[in-house]
N, C-alpha and C positions, 0 to 999 in steps of 0.2 A: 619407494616413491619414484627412482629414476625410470623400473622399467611402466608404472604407472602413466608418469609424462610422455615417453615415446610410443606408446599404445595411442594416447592421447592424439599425439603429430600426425599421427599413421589418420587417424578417425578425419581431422580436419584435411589433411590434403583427400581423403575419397569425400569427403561432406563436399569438396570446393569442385568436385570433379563431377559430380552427380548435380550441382546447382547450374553447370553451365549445361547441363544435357537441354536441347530447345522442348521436349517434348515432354518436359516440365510443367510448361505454361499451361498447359490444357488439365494441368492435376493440383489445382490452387491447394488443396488440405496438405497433400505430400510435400509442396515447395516450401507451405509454412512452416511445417514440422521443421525442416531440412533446414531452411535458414535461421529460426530458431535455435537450434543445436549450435549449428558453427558460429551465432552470438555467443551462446555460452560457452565454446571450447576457446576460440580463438586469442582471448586474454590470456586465457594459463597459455598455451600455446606462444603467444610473443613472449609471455617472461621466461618460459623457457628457453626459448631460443638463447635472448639475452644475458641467459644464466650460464650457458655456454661457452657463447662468445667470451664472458670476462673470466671462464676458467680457461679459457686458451690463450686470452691476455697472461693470464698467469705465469702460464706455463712458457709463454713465447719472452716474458721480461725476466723471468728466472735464468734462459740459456742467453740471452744478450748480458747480462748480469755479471754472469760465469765467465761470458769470454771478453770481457771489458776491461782493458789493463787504466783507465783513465778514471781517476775517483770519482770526479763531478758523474762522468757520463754513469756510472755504476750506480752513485746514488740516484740519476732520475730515475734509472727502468726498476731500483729498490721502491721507489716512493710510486711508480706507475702499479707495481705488482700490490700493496699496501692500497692502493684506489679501489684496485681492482678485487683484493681479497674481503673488503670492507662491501661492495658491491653485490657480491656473493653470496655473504651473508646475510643480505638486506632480501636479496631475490629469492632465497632459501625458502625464508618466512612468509613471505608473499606467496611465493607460492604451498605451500602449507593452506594458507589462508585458504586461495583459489581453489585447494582440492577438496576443501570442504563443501557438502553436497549441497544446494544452494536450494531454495526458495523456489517450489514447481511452477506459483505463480507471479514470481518476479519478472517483472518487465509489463504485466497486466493491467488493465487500467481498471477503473472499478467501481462496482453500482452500490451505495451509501443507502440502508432503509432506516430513515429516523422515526421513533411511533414515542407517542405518548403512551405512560405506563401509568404509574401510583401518583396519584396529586390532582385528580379534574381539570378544571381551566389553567389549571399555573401548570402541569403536565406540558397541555396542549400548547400556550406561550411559550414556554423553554423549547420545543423540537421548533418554532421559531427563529427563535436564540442561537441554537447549534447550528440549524441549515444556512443561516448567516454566515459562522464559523467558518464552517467547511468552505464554503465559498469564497469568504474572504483571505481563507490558509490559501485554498486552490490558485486564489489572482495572484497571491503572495509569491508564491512555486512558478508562474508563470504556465497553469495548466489551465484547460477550459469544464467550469462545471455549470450543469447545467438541470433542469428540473425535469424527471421524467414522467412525477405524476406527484401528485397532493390532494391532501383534504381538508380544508380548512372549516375552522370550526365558526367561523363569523363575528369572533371578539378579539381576532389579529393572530390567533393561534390556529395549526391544525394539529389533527388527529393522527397523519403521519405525512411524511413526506422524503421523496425518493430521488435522491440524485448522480444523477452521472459524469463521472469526472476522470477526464481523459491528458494525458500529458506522461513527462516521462516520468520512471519509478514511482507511479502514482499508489501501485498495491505498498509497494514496500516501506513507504511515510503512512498508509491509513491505515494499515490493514489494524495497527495496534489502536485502535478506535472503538471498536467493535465490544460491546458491554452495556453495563446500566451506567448509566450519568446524573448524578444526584444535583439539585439546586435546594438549595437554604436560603429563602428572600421572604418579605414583606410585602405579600402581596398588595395593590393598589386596591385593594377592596376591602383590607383590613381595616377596621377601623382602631381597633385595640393597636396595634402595634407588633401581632404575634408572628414570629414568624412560623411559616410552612416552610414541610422539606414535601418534595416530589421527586419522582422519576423521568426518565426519558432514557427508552434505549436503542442501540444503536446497530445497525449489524453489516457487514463489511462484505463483498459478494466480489471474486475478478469476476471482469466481464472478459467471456469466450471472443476470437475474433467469428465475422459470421461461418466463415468457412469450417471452424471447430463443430459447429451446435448447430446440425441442418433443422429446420424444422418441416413438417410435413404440414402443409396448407391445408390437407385433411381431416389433419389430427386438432383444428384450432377451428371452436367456436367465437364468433366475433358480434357483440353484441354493441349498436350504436345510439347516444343516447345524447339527449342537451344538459350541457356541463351543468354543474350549481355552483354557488358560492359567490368570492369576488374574479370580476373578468372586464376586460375590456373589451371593444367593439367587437362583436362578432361570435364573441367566448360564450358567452348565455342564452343567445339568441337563435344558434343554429346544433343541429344534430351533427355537435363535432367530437365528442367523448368517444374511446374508445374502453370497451371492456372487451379482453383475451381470454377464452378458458382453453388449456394446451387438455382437452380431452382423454388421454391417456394416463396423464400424473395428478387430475384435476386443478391444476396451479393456475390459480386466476390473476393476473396485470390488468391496472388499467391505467389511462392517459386521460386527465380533459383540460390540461394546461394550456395547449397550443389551439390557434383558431382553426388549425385545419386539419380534418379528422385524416390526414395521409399522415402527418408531420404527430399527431398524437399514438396513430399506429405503429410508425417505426420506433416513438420511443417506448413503446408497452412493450416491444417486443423484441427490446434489449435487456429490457427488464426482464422477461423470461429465459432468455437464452443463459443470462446468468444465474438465474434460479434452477433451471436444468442443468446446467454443469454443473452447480453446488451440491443437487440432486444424484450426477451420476459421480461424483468423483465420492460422496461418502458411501454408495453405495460398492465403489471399488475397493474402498478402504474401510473397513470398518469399525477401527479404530478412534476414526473423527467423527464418525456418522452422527453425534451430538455437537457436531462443534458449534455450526450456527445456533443451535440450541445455545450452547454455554456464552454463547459471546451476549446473546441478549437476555440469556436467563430468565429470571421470573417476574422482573423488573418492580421485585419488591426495595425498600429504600434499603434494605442490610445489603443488598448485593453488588455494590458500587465499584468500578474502575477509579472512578473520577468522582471530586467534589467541588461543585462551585457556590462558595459560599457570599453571597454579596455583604453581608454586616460588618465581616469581617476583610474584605477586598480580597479572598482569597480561594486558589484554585490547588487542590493537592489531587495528585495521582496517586492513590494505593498501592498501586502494584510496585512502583519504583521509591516510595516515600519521598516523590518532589513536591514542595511547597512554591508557588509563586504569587506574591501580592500585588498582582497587577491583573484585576478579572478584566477589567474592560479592555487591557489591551490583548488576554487570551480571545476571549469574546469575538474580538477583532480582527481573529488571523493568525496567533502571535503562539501559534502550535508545537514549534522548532525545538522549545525547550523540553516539552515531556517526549517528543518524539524522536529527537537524541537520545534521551536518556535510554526510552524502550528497548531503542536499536542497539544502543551498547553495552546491553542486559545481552538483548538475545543476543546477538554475536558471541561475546564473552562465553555463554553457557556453548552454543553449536561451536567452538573452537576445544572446548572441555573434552565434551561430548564427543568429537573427533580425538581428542586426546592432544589438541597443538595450544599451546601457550605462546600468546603474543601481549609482550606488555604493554605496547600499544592498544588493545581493546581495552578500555578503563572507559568507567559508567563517568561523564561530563557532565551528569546531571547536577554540579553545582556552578555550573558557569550563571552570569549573571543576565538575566534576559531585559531589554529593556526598560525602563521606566520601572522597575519593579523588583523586588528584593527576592531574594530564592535561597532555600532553607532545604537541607536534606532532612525527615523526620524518620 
């Protein structure tokens, strides 16, 4: 591990020497890479250092120790080396941690496609429901989300809807999102009382910076159209929709949210950039080349991530067995609980999987989330 870390050191001090080169500026993709990198080394890199430092504390209270004829004075530089060996060990496992290979799109911000699946009109109301959600987690976080296109169905629901949500560790709180999302309610139109279960799924895309995912003006058919649906001044009334088809990969974006077809354009065409990166990265890999696949599946009601059952005021996540009885305040924003828990699944297993055991990585999923009672099942 140690000659690991100083290969490490070696990498950020040329990473720190090559960022100050001026003739940088004129190569936006290459500075990104470059300053990317040394975010991700630079942490293991300072607790190294630090890990260091407190073995030469060590080492330096051990010889004052030795030649210390004064008791008191003897025991501070015993009790200094004892800090410092305690320190050590703290920094050891830490870094362990850090050298576990991390998350290619950690630090990414990220494009959310909600669609209605199995259930009709109560389908199309729930990707409502959720777009809410995400929105209100996103204010919750302190991040900015925003609508980069929809389709509403005209009875308060749409057929899907696309949001972009920008802030920091944005991929690394959503990414575990990404699935079918089952609801159990009483629809308003029931008259019996029965409840219906529907779908709604979800699918989790980083968004590229532009500089990653050039796109060729060529290669994009651009078709403009007058919005439909609900809109305000100016939304239905003028040729401000945008439709994208990226002619090569045939992946079609479209935007008619915004009143001005420049403002509808640029967001279509974030929405592709990250569909092309989803595009070229499983085709690198091909391993995951199903993954957007599996994250949205078949959006049959057996295939569920999540269940939000309103009868019962209750929200469980399958994959970790969290129970919380508080939907409206999930509903609300109140995402922290299943998305701890996620995180201290996967951690746990990629510490495994590296082979480091930290007893600190333990699943939280029974801390208690507001207003509402939580149940591991």
């Amino acid at each position: 591990m140690l000659e690991k870390l100083h290969e490490l050191r070696r990498q950020v001090r040329l990473l720190e020497e090559q960022l100050s080169d001026a003739d940088l500026v004129g190569q936006p993709q290459q500075l990104a890479d470059l300053a990317r990198r040394h975010a991700e080394l630079s942490p293991i890199v300072r607790a190294f250092d630090e890990y260091e430092t407190l073995l030469q504390t060590i080492v330096e209270a051990e010889e004052l120790a030795a030649a210390c004829d004064d008791v008191e004075e003897r025991a501070f530089y015993e009790e200094q080396k004892e800090i410092a060996s305690a320190g050590v060990a703290d920094l050891a496992n830490e870094l362990r941690r850090l050298l576990v290979p991390k998350d290619p799109n950690a630090g990414r911000n990220v494009i959310l496609e909600i669609r209605a699946a199995a259930g009709g009109d109560e389908s199309g109301l729930f990707v409502a429901d959720l777009a809410r959600m995400y929105a209100r987690y996103a204010e919750r976080q302190g991040w900015e989300a925003e609508v980069l296109s929809s389709s509403p169905t005209g009875i308060g629901g749409f057929k899907e809807v696309t949001l972009g949500v920008r802030g920091k560790i944005v991929w690394s709180r959503l990414k575990y999102e990404g699935g079918t999302h089952r609801v159990q309610r009483v629809p308003e139109t029931e008259t019996s009382g029965r409840i219906h279960t529907s779908t709604v799924t979800v699918a989790v895309l980083p968004e590229p910076d532009i500089v990653e995912v050039r796109i060729d003006e060529n290669d994009l058919k651009i078709d403009r159209y007058r919005s439909s649906g609900p809109g305000g001044q100016s939304v239905n009334t003028t040729d401000s929709a945008v439709r994208v088809t990226h002619v090569p990969t045939g992946i079609v974006v479209q935007c008619q949210d915004q009143k001005s077809q420049l403002q509808n354009r640029e967001r279509a065409l974030r929405h592709l950039r990250a569909l092309l990166l989803q595009k070229e990265e499983d085709e690198r890999h091909a391993e995951i080349a199903a993954d957007r696949r599996a994250q949205v599946g078949s959006g049959e009601r057996s295939g569920k991530i999540r269940t939000y059952n309103y009868p019962q005021n209750r929200v469980t996540d399958h994959r970790v067995g969290v129970t919380a009885h508080d939907l409206q305040g999930i509903l609300d924003g109140g995402l922290a609980l299943f998305v701890d828990a996620l995180a201290a699944e996967e951690e746990t297993r990629r510490l495994a999987d590296a082979g480091v055991t930290d007893d600190n990585a333990r699943d939280n999923a029974g801390k208690r989330a507001p207003g509402g009672r939580v149940s591991r099942v």
